[in-house]
LOGUKE-94504 format. One line per field, with one value per atom (N, C-alpha, C): residue number from 0; residue in one letter; chain; x, y, z. Coordinates in steps of 0.05 Angstrom, whole numbers, plus 5000, padded with zeros to 4 digits. Atoms other than C-alpha are relative to their C-alpha. Example, Ala and Ser with C-alpha at 12.3 -4.5 7.8 and 13.67 -1.06 7.14 Angstrom:
// residues 2
nr = 0|0|0|1|1|1
rest = A|A|A|S|S|S
kette = A|A|A|A|A|A
u = 5018|5246|5018|4984|5273|4985
v = 4976|4910|5024|4976|4979|5022
w = 5000|5156|5000|4999|5143|5014
// end
This chain:
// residues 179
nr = 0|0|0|1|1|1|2|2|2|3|3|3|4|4|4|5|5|5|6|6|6|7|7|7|8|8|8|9|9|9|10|10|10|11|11|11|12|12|12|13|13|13|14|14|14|15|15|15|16|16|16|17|17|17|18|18|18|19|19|19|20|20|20|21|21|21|22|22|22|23|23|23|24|24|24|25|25|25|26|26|26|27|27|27|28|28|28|29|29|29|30|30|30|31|31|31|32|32|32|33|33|33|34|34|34|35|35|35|36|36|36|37|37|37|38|38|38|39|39|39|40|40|40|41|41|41|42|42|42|43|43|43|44|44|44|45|45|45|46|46|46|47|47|47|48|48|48|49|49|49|50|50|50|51|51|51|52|52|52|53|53|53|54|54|54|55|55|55|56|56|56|57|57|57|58|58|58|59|59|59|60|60|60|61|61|61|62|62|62|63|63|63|64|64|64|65|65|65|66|66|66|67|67|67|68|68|68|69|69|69|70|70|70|71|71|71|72|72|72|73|73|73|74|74|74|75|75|75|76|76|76|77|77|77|78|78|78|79|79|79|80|80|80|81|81|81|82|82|82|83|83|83|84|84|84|85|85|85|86|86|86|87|87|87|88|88|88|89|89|89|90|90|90|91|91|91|92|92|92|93|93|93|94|94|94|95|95|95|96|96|96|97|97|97|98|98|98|99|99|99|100|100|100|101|101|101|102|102|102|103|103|103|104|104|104|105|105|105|106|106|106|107|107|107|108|108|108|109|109|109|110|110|110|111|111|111|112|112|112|113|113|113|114|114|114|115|115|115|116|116|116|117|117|117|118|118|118|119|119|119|120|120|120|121|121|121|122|122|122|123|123|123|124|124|124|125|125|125|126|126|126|127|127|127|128|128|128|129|129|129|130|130|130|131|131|131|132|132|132|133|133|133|134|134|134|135|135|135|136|136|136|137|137|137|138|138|138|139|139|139|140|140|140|141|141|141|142|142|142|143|143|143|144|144|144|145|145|145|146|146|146|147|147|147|148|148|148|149|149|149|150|150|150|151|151|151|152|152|152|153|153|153|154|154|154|155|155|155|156|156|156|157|157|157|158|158|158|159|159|159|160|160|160|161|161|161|162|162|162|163|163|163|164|164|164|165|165|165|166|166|166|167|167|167|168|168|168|169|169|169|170|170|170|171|171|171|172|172|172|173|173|173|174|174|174|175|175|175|176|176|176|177|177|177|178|178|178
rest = X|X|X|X|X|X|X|X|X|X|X|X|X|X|X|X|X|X|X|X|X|X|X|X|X|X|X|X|X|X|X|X|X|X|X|X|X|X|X|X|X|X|X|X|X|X|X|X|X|X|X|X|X|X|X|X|X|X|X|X|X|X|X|X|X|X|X|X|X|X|X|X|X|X|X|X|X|X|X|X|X|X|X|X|X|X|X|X|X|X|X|X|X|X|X|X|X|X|X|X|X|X|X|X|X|X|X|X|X|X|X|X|X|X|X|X|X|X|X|X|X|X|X|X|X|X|X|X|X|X|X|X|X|X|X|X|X|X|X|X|X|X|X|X|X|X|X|X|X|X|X|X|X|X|X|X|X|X|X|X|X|X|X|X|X|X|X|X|X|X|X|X|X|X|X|X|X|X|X|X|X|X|X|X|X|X|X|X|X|X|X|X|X|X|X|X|X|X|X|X|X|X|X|X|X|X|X|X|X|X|X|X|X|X|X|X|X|X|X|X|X|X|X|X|X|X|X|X|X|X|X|X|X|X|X|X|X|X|X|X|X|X|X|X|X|X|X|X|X|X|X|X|X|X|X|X|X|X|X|X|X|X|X|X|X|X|X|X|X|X|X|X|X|X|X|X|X|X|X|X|X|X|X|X|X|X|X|X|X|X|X|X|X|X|X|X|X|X|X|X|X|X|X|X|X|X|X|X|X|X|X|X|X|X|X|X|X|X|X|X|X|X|X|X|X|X|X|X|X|X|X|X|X|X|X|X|X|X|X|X|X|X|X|X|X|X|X|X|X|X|X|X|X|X|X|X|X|X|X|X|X|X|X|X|X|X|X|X|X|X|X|X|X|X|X|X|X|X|X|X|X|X|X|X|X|X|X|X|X|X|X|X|X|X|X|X|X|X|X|X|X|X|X|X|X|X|X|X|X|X|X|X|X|X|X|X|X|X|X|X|X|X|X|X|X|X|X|X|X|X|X|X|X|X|X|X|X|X|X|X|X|X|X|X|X|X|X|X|X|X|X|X|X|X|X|X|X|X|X|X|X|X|X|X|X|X|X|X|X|X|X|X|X|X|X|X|X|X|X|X|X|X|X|X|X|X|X|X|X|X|X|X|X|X|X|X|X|X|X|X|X|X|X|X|X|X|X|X|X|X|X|X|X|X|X|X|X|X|X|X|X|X|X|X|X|X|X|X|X|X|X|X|X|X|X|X|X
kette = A|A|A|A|A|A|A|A|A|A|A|A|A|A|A|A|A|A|A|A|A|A|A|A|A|A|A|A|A|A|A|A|A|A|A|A|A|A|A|A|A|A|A|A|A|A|A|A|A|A|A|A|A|A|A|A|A|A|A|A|A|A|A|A|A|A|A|A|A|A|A|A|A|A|A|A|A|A|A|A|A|A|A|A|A|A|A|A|A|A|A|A|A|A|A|A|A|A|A|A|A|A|A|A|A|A|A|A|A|A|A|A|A|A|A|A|A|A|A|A|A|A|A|A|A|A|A|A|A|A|A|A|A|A|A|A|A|A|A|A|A|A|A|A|A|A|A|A|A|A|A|A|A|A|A|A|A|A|A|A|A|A|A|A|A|A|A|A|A|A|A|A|A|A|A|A|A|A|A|A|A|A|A|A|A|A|A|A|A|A|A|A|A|A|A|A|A|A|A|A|A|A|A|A|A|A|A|A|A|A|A|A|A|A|A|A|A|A|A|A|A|A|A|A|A|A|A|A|A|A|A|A|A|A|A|A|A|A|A|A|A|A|A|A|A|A|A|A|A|A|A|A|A|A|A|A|A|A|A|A|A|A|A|A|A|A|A|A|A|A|A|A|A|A|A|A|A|A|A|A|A|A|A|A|A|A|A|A|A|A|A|A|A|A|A|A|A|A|A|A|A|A|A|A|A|A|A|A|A|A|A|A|A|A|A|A|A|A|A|A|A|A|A|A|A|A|A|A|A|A|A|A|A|A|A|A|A|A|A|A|A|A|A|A|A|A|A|A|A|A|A|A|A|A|A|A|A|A|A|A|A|A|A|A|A|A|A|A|A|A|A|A|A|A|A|A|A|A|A|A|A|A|A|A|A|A|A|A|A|A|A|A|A|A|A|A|A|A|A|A|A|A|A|A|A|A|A|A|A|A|A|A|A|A|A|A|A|A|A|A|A|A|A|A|A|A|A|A|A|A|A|A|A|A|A|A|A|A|A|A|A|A|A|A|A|A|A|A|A|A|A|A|A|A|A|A|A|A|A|A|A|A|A|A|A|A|A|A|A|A|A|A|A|A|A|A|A|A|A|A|A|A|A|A|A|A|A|A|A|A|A|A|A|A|A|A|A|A|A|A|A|A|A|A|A|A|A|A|A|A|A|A|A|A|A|A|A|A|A|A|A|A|A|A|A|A|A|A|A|A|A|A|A|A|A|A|A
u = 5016|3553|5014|4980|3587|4979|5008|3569|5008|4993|3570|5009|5000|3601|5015|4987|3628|5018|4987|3685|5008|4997|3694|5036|4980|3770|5000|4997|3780|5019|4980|3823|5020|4980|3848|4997|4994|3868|4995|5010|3849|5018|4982|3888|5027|4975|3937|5018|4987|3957|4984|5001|3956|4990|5011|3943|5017|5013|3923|4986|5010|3918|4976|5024|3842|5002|5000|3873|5014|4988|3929|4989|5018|3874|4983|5019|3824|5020|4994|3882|5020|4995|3902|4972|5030|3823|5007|4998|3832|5020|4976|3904|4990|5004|3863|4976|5025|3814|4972|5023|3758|4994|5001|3731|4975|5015|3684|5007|5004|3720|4993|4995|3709|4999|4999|3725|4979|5012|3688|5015|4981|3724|5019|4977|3784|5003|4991|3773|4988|5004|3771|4985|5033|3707|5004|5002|3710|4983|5024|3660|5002|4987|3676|4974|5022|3647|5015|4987|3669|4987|5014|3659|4984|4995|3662|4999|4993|3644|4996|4998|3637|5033|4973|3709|5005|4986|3753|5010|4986|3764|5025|4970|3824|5021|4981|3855|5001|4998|3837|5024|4976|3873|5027|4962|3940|4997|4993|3936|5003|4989|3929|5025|4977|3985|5022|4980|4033|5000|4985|4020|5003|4994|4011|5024|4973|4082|4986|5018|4044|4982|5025|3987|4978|5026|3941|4966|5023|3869|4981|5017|3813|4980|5017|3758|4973|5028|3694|4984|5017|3651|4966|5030|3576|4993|5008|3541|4983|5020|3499|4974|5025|3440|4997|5002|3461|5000|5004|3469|4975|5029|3397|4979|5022|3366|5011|4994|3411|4992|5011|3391|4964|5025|3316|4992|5009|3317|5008|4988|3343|4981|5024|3300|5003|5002|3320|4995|4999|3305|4970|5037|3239|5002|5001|3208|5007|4993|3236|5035|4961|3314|4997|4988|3358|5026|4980|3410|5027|4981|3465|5013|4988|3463|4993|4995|3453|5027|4978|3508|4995|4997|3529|5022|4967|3586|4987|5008|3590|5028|4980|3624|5020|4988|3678|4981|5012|3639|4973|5024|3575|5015|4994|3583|4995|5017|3583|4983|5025|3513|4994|5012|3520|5011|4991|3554|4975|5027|3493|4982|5010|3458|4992|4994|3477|4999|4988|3494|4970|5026|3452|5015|4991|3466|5002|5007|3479|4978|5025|3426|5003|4996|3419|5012|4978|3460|4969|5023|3421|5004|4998|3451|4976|5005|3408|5017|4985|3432|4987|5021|3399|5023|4982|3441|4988|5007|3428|5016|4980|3470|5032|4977|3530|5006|5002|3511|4993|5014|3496|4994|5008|3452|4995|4987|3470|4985|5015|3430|5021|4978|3485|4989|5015|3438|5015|4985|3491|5035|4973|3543|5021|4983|3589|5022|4975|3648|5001|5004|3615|4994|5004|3596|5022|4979|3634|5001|5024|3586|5016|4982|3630|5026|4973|3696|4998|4999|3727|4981|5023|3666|4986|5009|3628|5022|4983|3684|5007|4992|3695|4971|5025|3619|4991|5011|3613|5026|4980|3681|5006|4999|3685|5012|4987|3729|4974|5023|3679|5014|5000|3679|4968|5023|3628|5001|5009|3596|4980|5022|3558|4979|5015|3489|5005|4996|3507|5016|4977|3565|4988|5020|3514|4987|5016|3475|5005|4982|3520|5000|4990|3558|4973|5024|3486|5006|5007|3467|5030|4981|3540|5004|5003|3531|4977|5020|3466|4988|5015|3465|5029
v = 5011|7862|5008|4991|7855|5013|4987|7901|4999|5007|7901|5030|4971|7961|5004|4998|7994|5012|4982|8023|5014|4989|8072|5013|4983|8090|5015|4971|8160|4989|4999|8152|4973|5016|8083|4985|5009|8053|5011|4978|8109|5012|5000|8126|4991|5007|8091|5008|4984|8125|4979|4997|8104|4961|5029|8018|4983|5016|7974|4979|5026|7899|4990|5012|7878|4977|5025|7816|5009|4993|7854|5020|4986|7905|4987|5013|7852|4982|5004|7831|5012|4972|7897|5001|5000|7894|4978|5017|7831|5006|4994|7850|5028|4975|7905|4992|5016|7858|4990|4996|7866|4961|5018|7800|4986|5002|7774|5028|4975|7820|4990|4996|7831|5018|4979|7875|4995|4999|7896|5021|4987|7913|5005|4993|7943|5028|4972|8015|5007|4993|8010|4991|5002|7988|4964|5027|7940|4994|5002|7911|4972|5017|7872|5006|4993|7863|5005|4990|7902|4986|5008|7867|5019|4983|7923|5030|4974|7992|5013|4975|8046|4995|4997|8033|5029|4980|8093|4999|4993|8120|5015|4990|8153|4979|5021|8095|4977|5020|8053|5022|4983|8114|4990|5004|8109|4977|5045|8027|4997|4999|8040|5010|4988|8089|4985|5018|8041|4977|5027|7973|5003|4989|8012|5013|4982|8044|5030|4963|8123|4997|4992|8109|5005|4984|8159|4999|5013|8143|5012|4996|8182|4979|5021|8126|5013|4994|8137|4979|5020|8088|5011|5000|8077|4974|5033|8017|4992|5013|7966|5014|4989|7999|5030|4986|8066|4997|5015|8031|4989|5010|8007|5027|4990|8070|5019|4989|8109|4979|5017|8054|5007|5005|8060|5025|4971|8135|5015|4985|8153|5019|4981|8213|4990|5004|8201|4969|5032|8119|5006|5009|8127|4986|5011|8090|5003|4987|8092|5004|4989|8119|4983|5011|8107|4989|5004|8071|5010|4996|8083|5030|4976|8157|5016|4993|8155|4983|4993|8168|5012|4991|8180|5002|4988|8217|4996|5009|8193|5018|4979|8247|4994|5013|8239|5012|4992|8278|5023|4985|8324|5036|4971|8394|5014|4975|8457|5008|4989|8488|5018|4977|8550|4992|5010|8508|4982|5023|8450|5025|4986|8510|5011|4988|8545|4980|5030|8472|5000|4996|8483|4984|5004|8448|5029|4968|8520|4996|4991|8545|4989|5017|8502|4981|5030|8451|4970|5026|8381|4983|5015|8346|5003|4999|8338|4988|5004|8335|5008|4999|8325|4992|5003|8326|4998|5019|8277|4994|5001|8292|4993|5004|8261|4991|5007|8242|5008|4987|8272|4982|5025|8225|5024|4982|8251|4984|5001|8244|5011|4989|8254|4988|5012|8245|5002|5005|8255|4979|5014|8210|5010|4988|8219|5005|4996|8226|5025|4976|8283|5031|4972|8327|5015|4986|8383|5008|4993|8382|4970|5032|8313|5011|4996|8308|5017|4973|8372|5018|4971|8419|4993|5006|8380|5006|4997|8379|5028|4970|8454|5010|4990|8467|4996|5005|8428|5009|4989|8445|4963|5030|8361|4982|5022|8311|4979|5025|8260|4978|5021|8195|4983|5002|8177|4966|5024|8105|5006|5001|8088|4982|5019|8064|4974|5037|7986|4987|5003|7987|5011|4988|8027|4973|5034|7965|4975|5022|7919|4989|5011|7934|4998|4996|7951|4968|5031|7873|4986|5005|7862|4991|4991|7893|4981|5019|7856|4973|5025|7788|4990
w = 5022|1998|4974|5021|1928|4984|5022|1873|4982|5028|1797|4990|4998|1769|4968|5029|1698|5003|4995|1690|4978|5023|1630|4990|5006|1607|4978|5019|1571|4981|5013|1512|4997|5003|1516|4972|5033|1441|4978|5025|1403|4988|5023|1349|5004|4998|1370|5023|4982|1430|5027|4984|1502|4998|5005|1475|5027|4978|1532|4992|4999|1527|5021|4984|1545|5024|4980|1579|5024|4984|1619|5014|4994|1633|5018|4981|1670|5029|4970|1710|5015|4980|1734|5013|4993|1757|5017|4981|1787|5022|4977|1828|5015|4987|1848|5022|4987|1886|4996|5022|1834|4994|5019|1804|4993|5015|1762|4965|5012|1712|4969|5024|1640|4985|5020|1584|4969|5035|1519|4982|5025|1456|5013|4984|1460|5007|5000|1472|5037|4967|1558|5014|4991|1575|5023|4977|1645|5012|4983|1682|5021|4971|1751|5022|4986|1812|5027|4973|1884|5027|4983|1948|5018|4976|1995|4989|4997|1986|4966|5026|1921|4994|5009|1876|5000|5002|1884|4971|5029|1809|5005|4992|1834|5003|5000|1854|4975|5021|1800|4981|5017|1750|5007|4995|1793|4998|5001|1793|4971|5037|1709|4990|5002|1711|5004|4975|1753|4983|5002|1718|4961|5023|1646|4990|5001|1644|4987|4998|1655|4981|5009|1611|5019|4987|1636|4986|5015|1629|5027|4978|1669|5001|4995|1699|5005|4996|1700|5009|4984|1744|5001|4997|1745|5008|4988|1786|4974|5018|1746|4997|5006|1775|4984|5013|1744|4971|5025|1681|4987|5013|1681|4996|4997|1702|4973|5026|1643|4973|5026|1589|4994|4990|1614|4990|5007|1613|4968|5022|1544|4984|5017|1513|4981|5034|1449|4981|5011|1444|4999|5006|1414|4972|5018|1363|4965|5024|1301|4996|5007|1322|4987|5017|1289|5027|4983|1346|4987|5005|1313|4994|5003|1314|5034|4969|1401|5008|4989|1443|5030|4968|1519|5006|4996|1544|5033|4977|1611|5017|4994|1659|5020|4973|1713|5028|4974|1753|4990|5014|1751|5004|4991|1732|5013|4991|1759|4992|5021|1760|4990|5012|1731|4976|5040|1666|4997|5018|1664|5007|5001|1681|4961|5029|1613|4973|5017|1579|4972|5021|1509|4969|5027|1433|4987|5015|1389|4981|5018|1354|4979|5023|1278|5003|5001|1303|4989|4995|1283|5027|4980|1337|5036|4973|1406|5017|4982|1473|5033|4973|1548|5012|4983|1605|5027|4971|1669|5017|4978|1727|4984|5013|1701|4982|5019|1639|4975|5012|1577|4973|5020|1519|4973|5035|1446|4973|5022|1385|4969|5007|1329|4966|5021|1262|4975|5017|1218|5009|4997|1252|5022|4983|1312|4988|5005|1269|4979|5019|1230|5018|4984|1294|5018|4988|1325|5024|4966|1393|5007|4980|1423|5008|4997|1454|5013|4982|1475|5000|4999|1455|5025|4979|1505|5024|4976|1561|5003|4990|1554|4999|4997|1552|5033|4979|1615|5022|4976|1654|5004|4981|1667|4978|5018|1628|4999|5009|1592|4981|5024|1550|4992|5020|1496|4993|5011|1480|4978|5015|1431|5002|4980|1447|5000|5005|1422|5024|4976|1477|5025|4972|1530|5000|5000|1524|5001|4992|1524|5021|4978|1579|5025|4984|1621|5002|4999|1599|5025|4988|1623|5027|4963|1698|5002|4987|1703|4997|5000|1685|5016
// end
């Protein structure tokens, strides 16, 4: 039975480093047996559909590495339906946000539990932060480009390489996977 699925790349077109053509991008997805693919924007973001089985993010990586000349790019995969139930569940989408100051760092994998154990925003920080298996939804009321809780603080808080959307692009690609 085919499935709809997202695929998140770490680090691709960002500042300039590691730039990956959206079109040569959907058909490395397709030569990979994938289809129904499409991309949003240009910073990684795929969404295809698998006949057969859960996509191996491992393999997708080396298939980027290989037809990217070594751009390295960790994958992060989530089905459609995880996409509805993370859109659905967002603490911090109550009435009023502000969308533009939620955020989701979506993990490669779930941490260890004695780090989501410990996993806390510091004390005065404004930023919130709730962490859902492999996901953690970010509240960033002065601006993701103003906090110092994203990126690496997160990935060395949690032990787990992550990449961050912003909700407009969580919702997107959700709509994406399910229509």
């Amino acid at each position: 039975m085919s499935e709809r699925y997202v695929a998140l790349l770490r680090g691709v077109n960002v500042g300039g480093h590691a730039i990956v053509s959206m079109a040569e991008l959907r058909e490395s997805f397709v030569a990979m047996g994938f289809h129904d693919v499409a991309t949003y924007i240009q910073s990684g973001n795929v969404v295809f559909t698998a006949d057969s089985g859960t996509p191996d993010a491992a393999e997708i990586e080396s298939r980027l590495v290989s037809d990217f000349q070594g751009v390295t790019s960790a994958v992060v995969l989530r089905s459609a339906r995880e996409m509805t139930r993370l859109v659905k569940d967002n603490p911090f989408l109550t009435p009023g946000a502000d969308l533009k100051a939620l955020y989701v760092s979506f993990m490669v994998a779930n941490p260890a539990a004695d780090k989501a154990a410990a996993f806390a925003v510091p004390a005065g920080a404004t930023e919130k932060m709730t962490l859902v298996a492999r996901d953690v939804y970010q509240y960033f009321p002065d601006g993701y480009g103003h906090t110092k809780l994203a990126g690496a603080w997160l990935e060395r808080a949690l032990g787990v390489r992550a990449t961050a959307r912003n909700w407009r692009t969580v919702t997107t690609l959700e709509r994406m996977a399910t229509n």
